[in-house]
N, C-alpha and C positions, 0 to 999 in steps of 0.2 A: 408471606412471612408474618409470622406474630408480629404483632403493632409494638410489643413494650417486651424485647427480649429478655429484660433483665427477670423476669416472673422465670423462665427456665431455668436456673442459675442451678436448681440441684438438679434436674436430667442434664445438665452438660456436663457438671461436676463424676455423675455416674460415668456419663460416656467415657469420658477421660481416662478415669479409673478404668476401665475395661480396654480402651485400646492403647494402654499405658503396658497392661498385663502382656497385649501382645503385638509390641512397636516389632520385635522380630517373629515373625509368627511358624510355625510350627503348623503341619495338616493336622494336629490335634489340637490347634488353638484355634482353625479356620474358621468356627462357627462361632467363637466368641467375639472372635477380635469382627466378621461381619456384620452380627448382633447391635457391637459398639456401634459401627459406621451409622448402621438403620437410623441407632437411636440417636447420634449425634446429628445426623442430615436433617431428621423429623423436627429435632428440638430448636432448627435456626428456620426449617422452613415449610409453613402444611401444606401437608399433600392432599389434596382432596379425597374426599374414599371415592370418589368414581374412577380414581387413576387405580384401580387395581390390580392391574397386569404388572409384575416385576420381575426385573432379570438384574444380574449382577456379575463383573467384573474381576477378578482377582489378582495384581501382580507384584508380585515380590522384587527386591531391590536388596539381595544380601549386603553390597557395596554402600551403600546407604543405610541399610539395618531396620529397614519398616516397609510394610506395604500400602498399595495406592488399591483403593476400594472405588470401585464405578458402580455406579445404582441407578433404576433406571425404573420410573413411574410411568405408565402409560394409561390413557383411558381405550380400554377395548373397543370402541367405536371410534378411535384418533381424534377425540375432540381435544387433546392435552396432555403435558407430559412433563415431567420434572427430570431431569439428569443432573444428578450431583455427586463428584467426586470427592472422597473422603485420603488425606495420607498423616498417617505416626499422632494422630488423633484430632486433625484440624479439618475445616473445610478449607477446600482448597479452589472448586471450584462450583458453579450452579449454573444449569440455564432453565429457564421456567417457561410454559408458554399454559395458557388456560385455553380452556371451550371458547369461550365470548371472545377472545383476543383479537379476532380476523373481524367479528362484529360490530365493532368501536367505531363511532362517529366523531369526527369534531376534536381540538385541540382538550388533551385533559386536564382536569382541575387542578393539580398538583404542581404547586408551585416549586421551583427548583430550590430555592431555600428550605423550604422542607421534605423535598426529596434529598438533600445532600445531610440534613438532619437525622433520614433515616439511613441512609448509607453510611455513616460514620458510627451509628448504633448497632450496625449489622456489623462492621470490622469490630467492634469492640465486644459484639456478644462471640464472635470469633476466635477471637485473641486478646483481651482487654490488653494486655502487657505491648505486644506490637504494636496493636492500634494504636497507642499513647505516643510513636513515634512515625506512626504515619500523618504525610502534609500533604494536603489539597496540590495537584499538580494543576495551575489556574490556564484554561483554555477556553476558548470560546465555547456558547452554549452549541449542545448537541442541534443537526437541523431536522436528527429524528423525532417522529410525530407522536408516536409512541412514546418512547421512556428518557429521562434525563440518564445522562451519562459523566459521570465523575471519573478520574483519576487521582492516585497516593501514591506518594516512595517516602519510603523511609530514609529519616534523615538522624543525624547523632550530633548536639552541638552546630545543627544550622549546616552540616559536610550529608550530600543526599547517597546514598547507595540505591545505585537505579536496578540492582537485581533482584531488590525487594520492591514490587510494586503490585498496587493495587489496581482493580477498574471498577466499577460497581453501577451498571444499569436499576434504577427504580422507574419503575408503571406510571405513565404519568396518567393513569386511570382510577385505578386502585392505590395508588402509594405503595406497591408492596415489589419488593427485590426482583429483577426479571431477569436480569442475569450477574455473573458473578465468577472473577477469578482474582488466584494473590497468590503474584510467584514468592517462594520463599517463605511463605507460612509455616511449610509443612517440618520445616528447622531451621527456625529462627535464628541467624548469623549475632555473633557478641561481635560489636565495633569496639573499638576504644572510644573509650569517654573523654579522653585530652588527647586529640591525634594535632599532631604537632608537623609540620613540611618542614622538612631541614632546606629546600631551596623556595626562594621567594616565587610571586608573582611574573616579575621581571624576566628574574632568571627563568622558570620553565617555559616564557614566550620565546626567550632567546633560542634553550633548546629545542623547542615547537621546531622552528624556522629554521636551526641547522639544521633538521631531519626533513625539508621541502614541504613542511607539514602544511602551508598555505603556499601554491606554485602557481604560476602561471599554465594554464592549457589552453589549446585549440579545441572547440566546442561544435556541433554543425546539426542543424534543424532543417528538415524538412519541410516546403508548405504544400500541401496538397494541392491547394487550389492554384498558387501561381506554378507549381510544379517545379520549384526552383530548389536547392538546398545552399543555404546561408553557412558561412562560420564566422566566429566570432572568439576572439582572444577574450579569456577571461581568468577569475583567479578563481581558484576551487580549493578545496582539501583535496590533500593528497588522498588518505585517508582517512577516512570516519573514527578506523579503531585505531588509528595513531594516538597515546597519550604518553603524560612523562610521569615516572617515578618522581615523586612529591619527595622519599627519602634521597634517592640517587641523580636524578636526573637523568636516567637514561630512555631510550625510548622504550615503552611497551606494546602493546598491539592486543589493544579487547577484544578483536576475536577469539580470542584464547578466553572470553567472558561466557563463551555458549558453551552448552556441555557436549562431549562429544559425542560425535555423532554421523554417519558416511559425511562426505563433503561434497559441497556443490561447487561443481567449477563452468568453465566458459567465460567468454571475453564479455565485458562490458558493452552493450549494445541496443538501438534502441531494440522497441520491439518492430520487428518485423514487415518491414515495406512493402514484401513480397504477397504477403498471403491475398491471397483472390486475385494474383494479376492474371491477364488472361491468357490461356494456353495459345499456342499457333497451330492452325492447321497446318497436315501435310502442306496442302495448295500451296499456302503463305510461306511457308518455308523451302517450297520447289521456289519459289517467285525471289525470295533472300538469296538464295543458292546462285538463282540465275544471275542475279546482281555482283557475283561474285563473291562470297563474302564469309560460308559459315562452315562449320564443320559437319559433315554429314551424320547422322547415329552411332554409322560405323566406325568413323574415323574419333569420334567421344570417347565410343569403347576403349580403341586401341590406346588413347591416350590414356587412360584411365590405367591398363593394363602393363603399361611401360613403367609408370612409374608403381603400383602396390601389385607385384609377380603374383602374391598368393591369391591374388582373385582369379587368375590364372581356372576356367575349370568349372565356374559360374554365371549361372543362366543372367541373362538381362531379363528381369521380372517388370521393366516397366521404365520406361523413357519421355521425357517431353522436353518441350523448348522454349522461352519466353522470354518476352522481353524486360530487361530490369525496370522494376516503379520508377525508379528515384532518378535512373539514368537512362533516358531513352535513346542512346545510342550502344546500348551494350546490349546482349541477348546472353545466355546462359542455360547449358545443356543441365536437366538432372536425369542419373540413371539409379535406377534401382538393381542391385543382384541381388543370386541370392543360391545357395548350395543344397539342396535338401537330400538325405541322407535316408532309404526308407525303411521304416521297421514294421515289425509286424503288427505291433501296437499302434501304430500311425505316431508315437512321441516326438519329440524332437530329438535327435542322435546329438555323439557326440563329435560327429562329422558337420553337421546342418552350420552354414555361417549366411552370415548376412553383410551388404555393405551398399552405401550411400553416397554419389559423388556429386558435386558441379562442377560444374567447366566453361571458362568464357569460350563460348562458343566460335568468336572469333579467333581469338591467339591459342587455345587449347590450355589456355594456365588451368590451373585447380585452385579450385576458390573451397572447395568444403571436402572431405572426408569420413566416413564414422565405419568400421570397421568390428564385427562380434565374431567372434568361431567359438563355439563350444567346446570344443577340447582344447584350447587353450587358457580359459580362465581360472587358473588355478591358485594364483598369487604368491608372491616371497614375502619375506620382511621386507620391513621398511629400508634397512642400512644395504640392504644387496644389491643394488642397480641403479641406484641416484644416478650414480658419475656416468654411469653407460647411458642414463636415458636422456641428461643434460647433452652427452654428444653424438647421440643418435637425433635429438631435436635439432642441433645446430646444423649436423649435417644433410640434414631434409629440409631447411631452410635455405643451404645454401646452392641446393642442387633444383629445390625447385619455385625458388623464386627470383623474379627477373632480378636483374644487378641492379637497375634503376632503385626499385624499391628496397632493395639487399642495403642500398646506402643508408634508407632514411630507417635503418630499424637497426632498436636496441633492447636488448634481454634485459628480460624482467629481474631483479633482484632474487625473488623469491619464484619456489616452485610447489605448484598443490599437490599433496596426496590424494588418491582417492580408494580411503578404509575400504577392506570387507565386511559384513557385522558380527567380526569374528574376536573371541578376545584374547588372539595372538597378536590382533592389530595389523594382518598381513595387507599391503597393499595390490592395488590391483592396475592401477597405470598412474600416469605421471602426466603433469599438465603443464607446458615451457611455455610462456609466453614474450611475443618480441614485440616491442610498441613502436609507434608509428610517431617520427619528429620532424616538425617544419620549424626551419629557424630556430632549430636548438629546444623546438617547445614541443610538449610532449600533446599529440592529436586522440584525445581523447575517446577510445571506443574502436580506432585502426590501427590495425597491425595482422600479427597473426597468432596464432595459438597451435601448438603439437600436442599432441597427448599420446603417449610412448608407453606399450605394456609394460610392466614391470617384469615380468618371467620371461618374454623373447625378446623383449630390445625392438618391435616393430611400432610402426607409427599407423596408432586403430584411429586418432581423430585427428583433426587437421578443419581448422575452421580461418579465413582470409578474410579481415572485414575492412575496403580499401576503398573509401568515395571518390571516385575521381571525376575528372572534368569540372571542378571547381575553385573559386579562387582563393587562395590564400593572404589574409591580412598580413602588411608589416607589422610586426614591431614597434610602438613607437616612441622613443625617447628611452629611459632605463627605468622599462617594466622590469619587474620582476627580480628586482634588485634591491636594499636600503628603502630608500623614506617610501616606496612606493609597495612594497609589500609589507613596510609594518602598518600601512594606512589600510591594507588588505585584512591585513589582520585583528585592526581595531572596530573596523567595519562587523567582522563575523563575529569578534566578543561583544559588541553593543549591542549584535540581537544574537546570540547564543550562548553567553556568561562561560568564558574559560574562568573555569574557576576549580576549584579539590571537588573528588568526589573520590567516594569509595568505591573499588574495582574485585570481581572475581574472576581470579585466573583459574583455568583446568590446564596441569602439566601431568606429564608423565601417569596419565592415566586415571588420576586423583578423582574421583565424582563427585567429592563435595569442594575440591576449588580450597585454595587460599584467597585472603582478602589483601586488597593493598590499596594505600592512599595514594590516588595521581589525579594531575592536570590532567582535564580535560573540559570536552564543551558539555554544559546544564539545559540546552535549549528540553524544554518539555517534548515538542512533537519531531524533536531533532531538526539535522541541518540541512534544512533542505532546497537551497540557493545558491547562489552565482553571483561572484561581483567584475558587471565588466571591467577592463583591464584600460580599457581609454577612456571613459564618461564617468566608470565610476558608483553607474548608476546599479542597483542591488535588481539580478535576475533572478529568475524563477529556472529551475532545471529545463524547461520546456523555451527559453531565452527568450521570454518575454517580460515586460515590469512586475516584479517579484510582488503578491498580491498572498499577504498571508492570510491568518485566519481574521476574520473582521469581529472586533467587541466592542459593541455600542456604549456608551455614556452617553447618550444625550446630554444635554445640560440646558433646555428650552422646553421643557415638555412638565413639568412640576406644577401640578395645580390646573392642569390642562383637562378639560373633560375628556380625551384618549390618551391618557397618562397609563392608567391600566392596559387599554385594551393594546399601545404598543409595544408596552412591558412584555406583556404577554407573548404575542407575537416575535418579538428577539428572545426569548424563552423557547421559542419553538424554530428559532432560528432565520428568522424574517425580520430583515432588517433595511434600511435606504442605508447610505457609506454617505457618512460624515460627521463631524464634530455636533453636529445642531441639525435636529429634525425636520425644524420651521412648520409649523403643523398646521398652519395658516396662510400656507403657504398656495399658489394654485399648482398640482403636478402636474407634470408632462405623460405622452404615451411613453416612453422607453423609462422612464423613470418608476412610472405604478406596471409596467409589465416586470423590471427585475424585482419588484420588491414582492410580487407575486412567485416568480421564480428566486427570490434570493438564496433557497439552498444549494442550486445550483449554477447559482450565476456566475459565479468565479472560474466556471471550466469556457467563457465565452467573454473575451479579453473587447474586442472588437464589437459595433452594432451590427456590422454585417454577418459574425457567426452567431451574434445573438437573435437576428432577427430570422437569420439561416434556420434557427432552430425552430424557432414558431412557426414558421413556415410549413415546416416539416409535418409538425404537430396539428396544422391546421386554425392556430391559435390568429393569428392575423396576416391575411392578405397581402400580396405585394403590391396591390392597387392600395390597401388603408395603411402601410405603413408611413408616417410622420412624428418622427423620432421625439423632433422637441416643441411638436404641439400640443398647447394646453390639454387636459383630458376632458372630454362629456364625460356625462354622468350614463347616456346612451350608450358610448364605445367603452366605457367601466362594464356595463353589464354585458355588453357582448361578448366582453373577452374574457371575464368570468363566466360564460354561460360556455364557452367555447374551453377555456382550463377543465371544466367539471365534464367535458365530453358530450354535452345534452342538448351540442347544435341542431339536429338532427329533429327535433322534435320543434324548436325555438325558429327554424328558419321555415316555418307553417303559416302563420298570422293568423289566417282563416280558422285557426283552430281554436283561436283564445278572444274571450271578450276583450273588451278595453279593461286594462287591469288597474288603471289608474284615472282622474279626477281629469287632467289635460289630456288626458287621449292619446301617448307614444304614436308618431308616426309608424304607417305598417311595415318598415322597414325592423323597426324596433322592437313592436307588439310582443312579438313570442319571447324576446331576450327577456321585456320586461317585465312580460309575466310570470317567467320563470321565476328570477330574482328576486319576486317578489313573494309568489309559493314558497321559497327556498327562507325566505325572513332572510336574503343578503341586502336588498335593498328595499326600503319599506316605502321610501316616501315619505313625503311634507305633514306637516298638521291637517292641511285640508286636504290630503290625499290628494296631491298633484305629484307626478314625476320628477317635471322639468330637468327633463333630458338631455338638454341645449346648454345647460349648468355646468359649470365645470365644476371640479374636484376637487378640494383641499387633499393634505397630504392628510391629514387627520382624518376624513370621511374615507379616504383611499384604507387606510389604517382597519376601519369600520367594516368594508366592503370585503376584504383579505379576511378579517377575524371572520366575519361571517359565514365566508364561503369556504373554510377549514373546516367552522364548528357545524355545516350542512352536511358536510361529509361524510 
């Protein structure tokens, strides 16, 4: 990027003009209105001339009335490359990578205050007018190594409109732009200037809360290692894109904020428990059988065939049998079919179908479904088969699932379409879902789900997601009721600000959306927590102590000789957790190894998955772990010499003189002389180690910057 964009001010002025002439473009403007994009892209960011290779993009948007220009810089030997998108005369979006990118050493010079200087000079050489209503969305610093990372939404009078926002990556090498996008640029939305809520504060909480907007559910986590799966009652949003008309009060539903687009449907769920469990042999499965217990192949098929006739005709392309992760008393058949139809061309016919089952191998239920035939995907409207496909799902529910669970489930409100990318808008099936309630509470993620073609009324998906063999909490006392869900509710506005913002809806086919002012929640990185329902205490989606992004303030470290150097490092995302540094403090092993890993110490709650990890890593031994012993200044280098991967060489001795003044015991020699090559630890005035020494947090600080900047 030019250092001081304002110098281009007459090539962008040109550019404008030119892709002004052709905001609706015409195959007799194509080469002007491309021309523009070149010139606009070049004039925010240089391309190097060794990126010489270019290709380019073209797509038009009558509905919209301008087209989207893709550009595309490469260096012919792949040392680099610039992609930048151009639409209705704006950039809209950039990603940059250089030759030397991959060759970078060490934390870079570019301090995030004036990387976020030049990120606000890139929105403004962009759009001066926007920019002027774009605000810092304030997050913890980025833990990448490479480039700081900002975000902007545009706000009108202090009310944010989150469909206008910004992101903007700067090189923390170069200072210069590395990547780059900003939805809403490319036609810039007029707010009102005095937008006014005809219902209060108050009042849209109240509506909030008639509409279950903050409910009690049932929640349940897995843990691998005890094998066990936990639930826990807690209080959630119902809805994310639950909000209230600010003029009405009624509820709205931001979904309608995306533009449209096919939809994605399926039940809420974790990810997947199953993947890599392990298959059964025959053998293992003669040995089940003989125990009495399971369904044979054959007897899977035929279940499978009793209840979807039209598989009726189709080969078994593939069968296994396994026992469930999560629940080691259930096993579960999957079959594969499959119809193939032959042409001469070998294509796929219009005959050719496919279909996918599981089956609790013990009672023969059906747990999953997915169902394709080529000659039947042809699609109706949307209005022609609602009502039929609502009671084709109820009645496939109620025929093939037990009564036990038939009790504890209740139809979903709403039901998903799923578009063709056609702009009749014809649908293609139908998505019902019924949820799963204990004690009146709704079990978050069980139940089941239908998905009913639109054109024949059959049922092509079928998915059952039902934990059993676990315990269910009471109730206790009146959850989810009065003073105990509005204390839920002041909870998720204390750290998510319900507060106005500006919303765009897409109806009835609209592609550029109306605007409207509603309550809703302002968190920056959104909402993404749990509050239990008995303690009180704020989860994390994974129901563990909700641990959000961490931003340092020290308030102990001013005038301190590593005052910089651990600026620096929480700059880069390395940080100890808490109020005050103490930098004088002497550190522990668990404490200087997370602040080594602090970018990703947040995903390891526990010392035992923390220390799991290193392990893994080879970072430190299950014989040297001692958590909250003082640190050497010897087990500092070791486990830095061991993060940088260079044990290999270090656990030699023999190979390296005494590299210091006291002589490192040979246990230590190669650590030390690495660390020492490396300038991560130098040593004393008189060129002594002292090994034996422990660490302040401040020299821990020293040793971290070091072995970044060695990198």
């Amino acid at each position: 990027m030019n250092a001081n964009p304002q110098k281009r001010v007459a090539a962008l002025i040109a550019a404008f003009a030119l892709i002004a002439a052709s905001a609706a473009p015409s195959l007799a403007a194509e080469t002007d209105g491309l021309e523009a994009a070149i010139l606009l892209a070049k004039s925010l960011v240089d391309v190097p001339a060794e990126m010489g290779e270019f290709d380019y993009h073209i797509s038009e948007d009558e509905a919209l009335g301008y087209a989207t220009y893709s550009l595309n810089w490469n260096d012919k030997d792949g040392g680099g490359a610039v992609n930048a998108e151009v639409a209705n005369g704006r950039l809209v979006s950039l990603y940059r990578y250089a030759k030397d990118d991959g060759e970078r050493k060490g934390l870079g010079g570019v301090s995030r205050e004036d990387a976020r200087k030049t990120a606000e000079a890139f929105l403004a050489a962009v759009d001066a007018g926007l920019a002027a209503k774009m605000e810092p969305i304030e997050t913890s610093p980025s833990a990448n190594a490479d480039r700081h990372v900002f975000g902007f939404v545009m706000k009108e009078n202090g009310i944010p409109a989150d469909f206008v926002t910004a992101r903007v990556g700067v090189d923390k090498h170069p200072g210069v732009i590395a990547d780059y996008s900003w939805n809403g640029v490319a036609d810039p939305p007029v707010l009102p200037a005095d937008a006014r809520a005809a219902i209060s504060e108050a009042a849209a909480k109240a509506a909030f809360l008639a509409e279950d907007g903050v409910r009690l559910e049932y929640r349940s986590w897995y843990d691998r290692e005890s094998k066990k799966r936990s639930v826990k009652l807690v209080y959630a949003l119902k809805d994310a894109s639950l909000a209230i008309d600010a003029e009405t009060g009624e509820r709205i539903n931001l979904s309608r904020g995306i533009a449209p687009r096919n939809a994605a449907y399926g039940m809420v769920q974790e990810a997947s428990s199953d993947a890599g469990a392990p298959q059964l042999t025959e053998a293992e499965i003669s040995a089940l059988d003989a125990l009495g217990g399971l369904l044979t192949k054959e007897e899977a098929r035929a279940a499978v065939l009793r209840i979807f006739p039209e598989a009726q005709g189709m080969d078994t392309d593939g069968a296994s049998i396994r026992r469930d992760y999560t629940d080691e008393s259930r096993y579960i058949w999957s079959l594969n079919l499959v119809r193939k139809v032959q042409t001469n061309a070998g294509a796929s016919a219009e005959g050719d179908a496919w279909a996918g089952a599981q089956l609790d191998a013990k009672t023969g239920e059906l747990l999953s479904w997915s169902y394709y035939d080529n000659a039947q995907r042809k699609g109706v409207r949307a209005d022609a088969s609602r009502d039929r496909a609502l009671a084709a799902a109820r009645a496939f529910v109620e025929k093939n699932v037990r009564a036990e669970k038939r009790a504890r489930l209740a139809e979903d409100e709403s039901v998903s379409d799923s578009y063709a990318e056609k702009p009749d808008g014809r649908v293609f099936d139908y998505a019902v879902r019924f949820d799963r309630y204990e004690n009146g509470v709704i079990f978050k993620g069980n139940g089941v789900e239908v998905g009913v073609d639109a054109e024949t009324g059959r049922v092509t998906r079928y998915n059952q997601s039902w934990f059993e063999n676990i315990d269910i909490p009471d109730i206790p006392g009146e959850r989810g009721v009065g003073k105990e869900r509005d204390a839920a509710f002041d909870l998720y506005d204390n750290k998510s600000d319900f507060g106005l913002k500006y919303a765009k809806l897409y109806e009835d086919g609209d592609p550029k959306g109306k605007i409207v002012l509603a309550w809703h929640w302002n968190a920056a990185d959104g909402v993404d927590y749990l509050i239990d329902a008995v303690s009180f205490e704020v989860l994390g989606t994974d129901g563990k102590p909700y641990r959000g992004a961490f931003t340092a303030a020290y308030g102990d470290i001013a005038g301190h000789w590593a005052e910089s150097t651990i600026n620096a490092l929480i700059e880069n995302g390395y940080y100890i957790e808490g109020d005050n540094f103490e930098p004088n403090a002497r550190i522990t092993q668990e404490v200087f190894l997370r602040y080594l890993y602090a970018p990703e110490q947040r995903y390891y709650d526990t010392s035992d998955d923390f220390y799991g990890m290193l392990a893994d890593r080879g970072v430190v031994k299950d014989d040297e772990r001692d958590a909250d012993a003082p640190l050497t200044r010897q087990d500092a280098a070791k486990f830095a010499v061991r993060h940088l991967g260079l044990q290999r060489i270090a656990e030699h001795p023999e190979a390296f003189a005494v590299p210091f003044g006291d002589g490192p015991d040979a246990e230590y020699r190669g650590y030390a002389a690495v660390v020492k090559a490396l300038s991560i630890m130098r040593g004393d005035a008189a060129g002594n180690f002292g090994g034996a020494r422990v660490l302040t947090r401040a020299e821990a600080a020293a040793v971290i910057f070091n072995m970044l900047d060695a990198r």
